[in-house]
N, C-alpha and C positions, 0 to 999 in steps of 0.2 A: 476441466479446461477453461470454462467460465472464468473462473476467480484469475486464473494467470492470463486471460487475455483482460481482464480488468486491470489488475494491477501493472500492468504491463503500459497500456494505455496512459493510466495515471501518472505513473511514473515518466513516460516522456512528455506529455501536458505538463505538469509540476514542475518539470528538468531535476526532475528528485531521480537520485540511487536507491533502492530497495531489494537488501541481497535477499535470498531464498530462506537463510536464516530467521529473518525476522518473518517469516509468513505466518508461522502459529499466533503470532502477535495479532494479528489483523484479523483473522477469519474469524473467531467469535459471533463480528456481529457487526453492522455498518459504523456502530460509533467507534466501536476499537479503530477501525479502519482511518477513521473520519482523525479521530486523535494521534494515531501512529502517522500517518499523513501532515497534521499543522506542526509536530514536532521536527519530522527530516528536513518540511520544507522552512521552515524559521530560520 
């Protein structure tokens, strides 16, 4: 429940969409995250 209330967070800070889809994308590791992040919000 951690990671979805992280991402969760992020995603209305940023005013980025991040659908559920893409979560495998992110959890690896803080930098997956960090880089899947500056790409939605560019």
């Amino acid at each position: 429940m951690d990671f979805l209330n992280l991402v969760s967070r992020l995603a209305k800070e940023l005013d980025v969409e991040i659908p559920e889809t893409d979560y495998p994308d992110m959890i690896d590791s803080l930098d997956a995250l960090v880089n899947y992040l500056k790409h939605r919000a560019a």
